[in-house]
N, C-alpha and C positions, 0 to 999 in steps of 0.2 A: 504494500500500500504506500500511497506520498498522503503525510501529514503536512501543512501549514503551522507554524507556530508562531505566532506574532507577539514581540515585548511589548508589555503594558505600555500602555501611555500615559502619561501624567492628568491630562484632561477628561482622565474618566472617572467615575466615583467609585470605582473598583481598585483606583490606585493605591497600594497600600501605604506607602511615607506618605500620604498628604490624602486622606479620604475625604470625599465630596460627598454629600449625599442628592443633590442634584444632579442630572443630566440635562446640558442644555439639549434641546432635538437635533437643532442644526449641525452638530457636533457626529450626529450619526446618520450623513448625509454622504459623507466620502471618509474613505480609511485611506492613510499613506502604506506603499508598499515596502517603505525602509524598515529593515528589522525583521521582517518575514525570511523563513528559513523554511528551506525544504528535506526533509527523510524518504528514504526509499530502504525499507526493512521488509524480506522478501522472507513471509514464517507458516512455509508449508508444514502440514504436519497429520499425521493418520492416528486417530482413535479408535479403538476396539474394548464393545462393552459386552458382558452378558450375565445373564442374573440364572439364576439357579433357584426355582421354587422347592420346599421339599414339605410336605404332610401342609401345605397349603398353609400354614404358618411362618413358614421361615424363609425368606426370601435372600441370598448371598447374591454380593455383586461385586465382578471381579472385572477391571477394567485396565486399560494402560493406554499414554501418548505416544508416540515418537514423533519428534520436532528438530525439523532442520533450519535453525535462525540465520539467516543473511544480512549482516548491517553492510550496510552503501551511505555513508552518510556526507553532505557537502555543504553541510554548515558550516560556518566560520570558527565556531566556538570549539565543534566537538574535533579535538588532536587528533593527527594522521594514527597514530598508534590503537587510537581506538576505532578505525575505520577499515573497511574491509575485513569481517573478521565474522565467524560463525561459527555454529555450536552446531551438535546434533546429543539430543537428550530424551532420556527415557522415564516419563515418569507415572509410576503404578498408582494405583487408586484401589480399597478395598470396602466394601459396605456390608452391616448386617442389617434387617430389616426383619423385627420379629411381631407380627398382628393379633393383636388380643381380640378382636373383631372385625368386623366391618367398619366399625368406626374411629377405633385405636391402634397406634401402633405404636412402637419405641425403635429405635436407630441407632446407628453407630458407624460412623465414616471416618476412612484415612485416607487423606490424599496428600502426595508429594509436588511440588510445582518447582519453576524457578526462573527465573526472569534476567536478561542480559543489562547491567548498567555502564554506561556511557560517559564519565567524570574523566576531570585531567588528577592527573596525579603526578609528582614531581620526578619520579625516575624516572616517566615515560615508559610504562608498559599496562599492557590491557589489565584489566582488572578481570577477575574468576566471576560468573556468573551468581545471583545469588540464589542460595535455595534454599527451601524448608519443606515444613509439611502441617498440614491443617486437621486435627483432629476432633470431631465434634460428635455427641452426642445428645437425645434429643427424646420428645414425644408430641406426638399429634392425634389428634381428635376432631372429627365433624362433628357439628353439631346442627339440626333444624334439618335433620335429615338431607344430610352432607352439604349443606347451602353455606354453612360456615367452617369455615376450617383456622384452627388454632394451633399452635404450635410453641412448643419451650425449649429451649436450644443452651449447650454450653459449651463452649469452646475452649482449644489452647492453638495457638499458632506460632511458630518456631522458623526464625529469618534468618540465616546463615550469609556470611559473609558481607553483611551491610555495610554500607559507606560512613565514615565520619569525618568532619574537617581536619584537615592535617595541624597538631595545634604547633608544629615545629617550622611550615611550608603554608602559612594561612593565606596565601593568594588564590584564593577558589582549587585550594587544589585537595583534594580528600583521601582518605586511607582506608585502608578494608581489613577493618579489625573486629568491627562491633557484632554483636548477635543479637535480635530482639527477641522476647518473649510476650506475646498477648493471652491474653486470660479472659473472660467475658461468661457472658449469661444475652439471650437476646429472647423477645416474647416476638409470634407475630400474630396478626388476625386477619383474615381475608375473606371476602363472599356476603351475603346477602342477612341482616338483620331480620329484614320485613322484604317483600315482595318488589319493594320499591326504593328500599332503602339499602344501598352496597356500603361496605365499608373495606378499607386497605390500611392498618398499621402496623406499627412497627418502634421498637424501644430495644438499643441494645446496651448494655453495662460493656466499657473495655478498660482493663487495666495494662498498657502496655509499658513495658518497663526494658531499661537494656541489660541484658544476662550475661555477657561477657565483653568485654572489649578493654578500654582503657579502667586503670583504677578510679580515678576521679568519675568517672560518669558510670561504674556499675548499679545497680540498682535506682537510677534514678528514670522520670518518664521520658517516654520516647517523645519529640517536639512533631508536632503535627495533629496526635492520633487524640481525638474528644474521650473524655472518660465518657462521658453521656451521649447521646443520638438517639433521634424518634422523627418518624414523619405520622402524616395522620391524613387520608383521603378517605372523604363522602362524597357518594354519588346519589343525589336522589330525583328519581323516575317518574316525570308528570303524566 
């Protein structure tokens, strides 16, 4: 695929050193095309899934990726070093699925991923891909004769190989020492209250913290990641 990525502008109220809460209209009239960057990241890749019923209770799910990543990239920012360069990677996925009814059931998934990043770093060599794995288990219930579906969810997710600023080389240039560990609880609710009345939420608890890396930053949170998140959509049917 070719992404577009354009640097913020200062005249928007999304800019973050100087936020506006205005936008003038005429301001979203014409964009300038300085500062647009283009990627060309070519990430074929084959999945194979199959699930395994047995005594119509237990449902096993055994799956796997393979992913051949291709970065092309001719942006200005991102170093020759980290250009041209590609992965091929294998990553397995396992599920239990055990149904107390028609209506319940309870879960248990493991899945491996891992993602290519793209920073300068001051020796000049590519950086390792980074990877973990996502472990999560869980329970679901319809309810209103399956019109609503509920669900309770707990997680741990585990980031191998993360980036952190280089605090010896602080010119945007980063090191690959850190490890994250996430932790959470999530609720969600989906489907039909009343005949007329849809509802879509969602609320998840995350505690993400760094697990290894420098001494000074171990155990403290990860910058980015909200301990809190919820969305909440109604739809209702004249």
């Amino acid at each position: 695929g070719t992404y577009d990525c354009a640097i913020p502008d200062s005249k928007f109220g999304l800019y973050i050193p100087n936020p506006d809460y205005y936008v003038n209209p005429d301001s979203l009239k014409t964009f300038s095309q300085s500062g647009t960057y283009i990627f060309r990241i070519k990430n074929p890749s084959v999945y194979l899934e199959d699930h395994i019923k047995i005594k119509e209770k237990l449902i096993i799910t055994l799956a796997g990726r393979f992913t051949h990543l291709n970065n092309t990239s001719i942006a200005d920012f991102t170093p020759d070093y980290q250009q041209h360069i590609h992965y091929d990677r294998f990553t397995p996925r396992f599920g239990v699925n055990w149904l107390f009814s028609e209506s319940s059931s309870a879960y248990i998934v493991y899945n491996q991923f891992f993602f290519p990043v793209f920073q300068k770093n001051f020796e000049h060599k590519p950086f390792k891909p980074s990877t973990g794995y996502n472990l999560e288990a869980g329970i679901k219930h319809f309810f209103f004769n399956k019109k609503l579906n509920a669900s309770l969810s707990i997680y741990r997710i585990l980031i191998n190989n993360a980036l952190t600023p280089d605090p010896f080389h602080p010119l945007e240039n980063y090191i690959q020492t850190a490890q994250y560990k996430h932790k959470g609880v999530e609720v969600d609710i989906a489907g039909n209250i009343t005949p007329a009345i849809m509802v879509n939420a969602n609320y998840a608890f995350t505690d993400a913290r760094v697990s290894k890396g420098d001494a000074n930053q171990v155990g403290k949170k990860q910058l980015g990641t909200p301990d809190h998140s919820a969305n909440l959509w109604l739809k209702y049917r004249l």
